[in-house]
N, C-alpha and C positions, 0 to 999 in steps of 0.2 A: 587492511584497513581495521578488522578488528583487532589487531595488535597495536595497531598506531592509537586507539582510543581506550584499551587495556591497559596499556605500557603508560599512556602519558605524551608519547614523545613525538606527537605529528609527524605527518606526513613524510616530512622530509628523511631520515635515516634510513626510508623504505623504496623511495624513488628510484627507479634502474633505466635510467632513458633509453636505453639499448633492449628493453626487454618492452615489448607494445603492451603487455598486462599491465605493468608495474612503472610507467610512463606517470608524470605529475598529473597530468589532466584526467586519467583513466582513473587514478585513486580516488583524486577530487569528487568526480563522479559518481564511483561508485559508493562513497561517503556521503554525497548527499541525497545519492535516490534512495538507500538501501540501510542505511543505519540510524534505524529507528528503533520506538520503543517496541511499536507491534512485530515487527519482524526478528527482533533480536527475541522476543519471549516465544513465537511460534519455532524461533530453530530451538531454542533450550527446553521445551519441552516435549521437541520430538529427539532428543539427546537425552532428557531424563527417561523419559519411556524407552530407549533403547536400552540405557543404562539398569532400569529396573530388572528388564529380561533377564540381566546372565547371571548363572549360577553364583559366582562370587557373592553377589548384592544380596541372592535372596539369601545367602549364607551368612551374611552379616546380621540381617534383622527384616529386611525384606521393607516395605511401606509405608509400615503402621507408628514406626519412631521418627520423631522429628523432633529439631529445637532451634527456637526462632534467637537471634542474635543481633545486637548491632555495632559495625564498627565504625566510629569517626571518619570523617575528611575534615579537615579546615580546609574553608572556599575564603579565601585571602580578595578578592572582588565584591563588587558591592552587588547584595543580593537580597531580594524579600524575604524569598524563600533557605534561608540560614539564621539561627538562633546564635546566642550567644552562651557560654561555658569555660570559666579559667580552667577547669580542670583537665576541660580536654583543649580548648582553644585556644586559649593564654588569653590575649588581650583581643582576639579577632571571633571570628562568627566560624559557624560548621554546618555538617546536616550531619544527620547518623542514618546510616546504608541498615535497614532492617531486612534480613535474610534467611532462609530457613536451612535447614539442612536436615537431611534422609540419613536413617542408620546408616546407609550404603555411603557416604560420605558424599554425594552429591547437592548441591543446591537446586530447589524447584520451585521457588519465588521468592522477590524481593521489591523492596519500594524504599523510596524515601522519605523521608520526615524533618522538617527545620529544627536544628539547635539537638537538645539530647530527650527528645518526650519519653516520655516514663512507658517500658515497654509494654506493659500489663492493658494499655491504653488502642494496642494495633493491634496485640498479635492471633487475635481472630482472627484479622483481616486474609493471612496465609494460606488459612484452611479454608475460610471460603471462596477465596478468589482465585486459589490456584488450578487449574487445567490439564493440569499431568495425569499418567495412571497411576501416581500415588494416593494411597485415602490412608493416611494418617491417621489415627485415632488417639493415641497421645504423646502430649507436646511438652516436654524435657525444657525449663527455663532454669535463670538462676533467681534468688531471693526479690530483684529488684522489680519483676515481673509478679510479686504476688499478690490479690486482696481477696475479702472472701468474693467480689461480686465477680469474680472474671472466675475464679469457681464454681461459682453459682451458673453462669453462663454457658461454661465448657459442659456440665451435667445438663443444662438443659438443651443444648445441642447434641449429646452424647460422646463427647469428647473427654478424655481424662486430661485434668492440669494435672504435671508433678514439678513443682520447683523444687530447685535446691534450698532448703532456708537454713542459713547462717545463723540464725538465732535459735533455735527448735525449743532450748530448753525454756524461752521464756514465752512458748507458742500457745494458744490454750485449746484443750480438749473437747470435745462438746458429745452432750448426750439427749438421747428424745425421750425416755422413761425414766424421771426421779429417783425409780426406787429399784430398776434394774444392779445386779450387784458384779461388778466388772473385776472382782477382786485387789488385785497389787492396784488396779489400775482407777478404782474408787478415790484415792486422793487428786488425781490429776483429770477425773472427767467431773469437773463441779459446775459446769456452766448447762445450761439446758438452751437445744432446739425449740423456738418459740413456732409452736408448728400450726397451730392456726391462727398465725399470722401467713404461713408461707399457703395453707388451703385455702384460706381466704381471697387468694392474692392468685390464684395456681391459672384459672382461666386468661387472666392477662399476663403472668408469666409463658406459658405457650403462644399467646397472640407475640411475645416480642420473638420469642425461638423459631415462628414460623415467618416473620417478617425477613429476619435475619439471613434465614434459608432460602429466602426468593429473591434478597436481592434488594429488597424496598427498601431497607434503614444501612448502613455500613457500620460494621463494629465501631469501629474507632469515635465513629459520629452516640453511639451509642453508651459507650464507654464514657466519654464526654460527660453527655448529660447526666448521669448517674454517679460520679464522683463529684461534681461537683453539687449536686442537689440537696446535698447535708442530710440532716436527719429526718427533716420532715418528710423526705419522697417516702410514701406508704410503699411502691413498688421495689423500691432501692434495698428499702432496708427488708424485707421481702425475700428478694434476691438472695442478698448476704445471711439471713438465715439460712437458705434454701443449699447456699455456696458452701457453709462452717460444716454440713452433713459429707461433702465431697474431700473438705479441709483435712478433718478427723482423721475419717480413713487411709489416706495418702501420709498423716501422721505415723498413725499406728504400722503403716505398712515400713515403713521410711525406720522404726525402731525396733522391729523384728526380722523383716528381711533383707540380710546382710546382699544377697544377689540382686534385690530392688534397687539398692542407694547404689550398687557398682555400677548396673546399667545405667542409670542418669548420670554419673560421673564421666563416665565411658564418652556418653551423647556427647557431656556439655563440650567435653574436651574434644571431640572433634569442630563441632561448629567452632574452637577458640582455634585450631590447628587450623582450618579451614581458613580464617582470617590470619592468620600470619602469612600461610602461601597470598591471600588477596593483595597484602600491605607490599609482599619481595614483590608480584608482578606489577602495582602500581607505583613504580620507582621512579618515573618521569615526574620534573617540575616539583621535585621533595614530597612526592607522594601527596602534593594538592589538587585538591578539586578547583577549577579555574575553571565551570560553568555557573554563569549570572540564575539561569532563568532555570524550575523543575524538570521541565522535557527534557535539557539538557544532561539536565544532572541524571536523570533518570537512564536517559539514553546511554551515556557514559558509564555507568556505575551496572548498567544492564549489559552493555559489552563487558565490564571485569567479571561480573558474573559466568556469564558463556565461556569465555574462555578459562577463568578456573577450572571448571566443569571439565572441558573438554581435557586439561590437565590430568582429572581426576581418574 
């Protein structure tokens, strides 16, 4: 069954009437007591935590790398919950499957999202919602995931961001002492940390880091409010001071350590390797997603998960 919701290809190409397991009515069955969204994450994350034990994994990188990814479906059905995108969609609607992946090449959470939302916008959501004995500590994106406030964020969680940025040389530098002298590097740090705005501001930045932490606000809900609240939000713009101090350094480290930008290369390219094996196992029905309603899509996109894994 979990290959029959992997693969795409129902029921029927798995059917053995002569074997009582593998009978129509038995699959049926065990399809609809048993493939769900909670039971498909409780078995992959006692498969990730197996998976972290063995010596290989921790020889890779072991816990602490990870990088959140998303790859298209086009849901060719009419659906609420799918956006629209020619780029990826052509003329029809999608969801984009947001996923994480462990140095050890493993996958240890994933969810959905309507149309292509801007990743920078979830991918808290990974770190704190996932259950595994992985603890992560930094998260390896590309360009499209970056601003200062989700900087600002991962520092006040204690999380390092490092994106890739495609752009670097037109990025800007930022400094907290005026008159500090950084030498070669005095041309390029001219902007300044407006830093009591970010003390001023430092007691309800902790009230959001601790809400975050318990549970009470959901990144994405929070992410939300904060990009879209313009210039005037005093906290917002706060944040993204507090975020440009985190920005800087992952610059600076990004332009002297040649070993730094290979290991984030390394990352990105597996969660991209990682979704190429997803797209060959999801070959049934041209590789569409043909659930209406989230649970399902969830469900379905939660089995491709499990079983890559188990691949892995």
């Amino acid at each position: 069954v979990l290959l029959a919701e992997a693969c795409t290809v129902g029921l029927e190409p798995l059917v053995r009437p002569e074997m009582p397991a593998l009978t129509r009515a038995r699959l049926a069955w065990i399809q609809q007591s048993y493939i769900r969204g909670d039971t498909i994450t409780t078995a992959n994350n006692r498969l990730v935590d197996v998976h972290a034990a063995f010596p290989m994994t921790k020889a890779m990188g072991g816990g602490e790398l990870a990088s959140p990814d998303g790859i298209r479906f086009v849901v060719p059905v009419r659906s609420v919950h799918a956006g629209t995108n020619p780029k990826y969609f052509g003329r029809g609607k999608g969801v984009t499957y947001i996923n994480y992946t462990s140095a050890g090449s493993i996958g240890f959470f994933g969810f959905v999202v309507p149309g292509t939302l801007r990743d920078s916008m979830v991918i808290l959501d990974g770190l704190l919602e996932q259950h595994t004995a992985l603890r992560p500590t930094t998260l390896v994106t590309d360009s499209a995931s970056y601003s200062d406030i989700v900087f600002g964020l991962f520092m006040l969680l204690g999380y390092r961001f490092c994106p890739r940025l495609a752009d670097l040389g037109q990025t800007r530098f930022y400094r907290i002492d005026p008159s500090a002298d950084y030498g070669p590097l005095n041309g390029i740090a001219r902007h300044r940390i407006n830093t009591d705005l970010v003390a001023r501001n430092w007691d309800d930045l902790l009230r959001v880091a601790g809400s975050l932490k318990l549970g009470v606000v959901s990144a994405h809900d929070l992410m939300r409010t904060f990009q879209g609240s313009g210039r005037t939000a005093t906290l917002a713009r706060a944040l993204s001071e507090y975020g440009r101090i985190g920005k800087t350094l992952h610059l600076l480290d990004l332009a002297d350590d040649e070993l730094y930008r290979r290991s984030l290369l390394i990352q990105v390219n597996k969660g991209e390797r990682r979704h190429g094996l997803a797209r060959t196992v999801f070959h049934g029905r041209g590789g569409e997603l043909r659930q209406a309603y989230r649970e399902g899509q969830e469900d379905q996109l939660g089995a491709l998960g499990l079983v890559v894994n188990i691949v892995v």
